[in-house]
C-alpha positions, 0 to 999 in steps of 0.5 A: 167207238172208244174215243171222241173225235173231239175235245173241249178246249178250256182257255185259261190265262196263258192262252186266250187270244186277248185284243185291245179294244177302244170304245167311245162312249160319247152319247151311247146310254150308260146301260147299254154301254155298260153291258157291252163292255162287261160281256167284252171284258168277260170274253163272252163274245168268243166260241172259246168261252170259259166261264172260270177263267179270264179269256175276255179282252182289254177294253179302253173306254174314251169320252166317259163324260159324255155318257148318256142318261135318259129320263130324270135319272141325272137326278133321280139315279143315286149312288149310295156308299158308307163310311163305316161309322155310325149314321155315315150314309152318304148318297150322291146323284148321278149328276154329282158323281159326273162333277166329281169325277165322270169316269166312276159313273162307268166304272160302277155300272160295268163293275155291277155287271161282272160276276161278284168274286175274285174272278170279276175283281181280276175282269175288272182290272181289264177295264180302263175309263178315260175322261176325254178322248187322249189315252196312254195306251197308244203302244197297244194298238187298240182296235176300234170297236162300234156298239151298235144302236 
């Protein structure tokens, strides 16, 4: 036998098959939310997976402050960023960054999950995070998709 009765499809950007997909995320745990829609985005829930390329699907999560935090971690939970000059750490708790704006509690928790390099930056591009449950993607059609409990 010379040849295999098979081959190997690598997706790549032109022809992976990319859906719109809505989540809500109104009482679902940030964590489990989160690792959803990081492994949608990624297309790891496809046979054709490939780990190099951008084959996963646009994901559109509605509702993003009502997100659930269990335990003390409203308070507890901190989000630490720099400014770049000396003694300028600042450090926010998860209740404050919701008052502030409640959509980059998500967008820190999926973005800690996609892979750390250009591939993961372009992954994160897939990604839109809505306060509230109106959203401008209407002409795309977004399919609703249910995280099971």
């Amino acid at each position: 036998m010379d040849t295999l009765s098979y081959k190997t499809v690598s997706v790549n950007k032109a022809n992976a098959d990319k859906k719109w997909l809505l989540i809500d995320a109104e009482g679902q745990p940030l964590g489990r939310l989160a690792s959803n829609v990081a492994s949608l985005i990624r297309g790891k829930h496809k046979t054709n997976f490939t780990p190099h390329a951008d084959c996963g699907d646009y994901v559109i999560v509605i509702n993003a402050e009502k997100v659930a935090l269990s335990g003390n971690k409203w308070d507890d939970k901190e989000y630490i960023r720099h400014t770049g000059y000396p003694g300028g750490q600042r450090v926010r708790t998860a209740r404050e960054v919701m008052k502030r704006k409640p959509a980059d509690l998500v967008e820190k928790a999926v973005r800690g999950m996609l892979p750390k390099n250009s591939l993961g930056r372009d992954l994160f591009r897939n990604m839109h995070v809505v306060v509230g449950s109106e959203h401008k993607y209407e002409a795309q059609k977004p399919e609703k998709y249910e995280i099971k409990k």
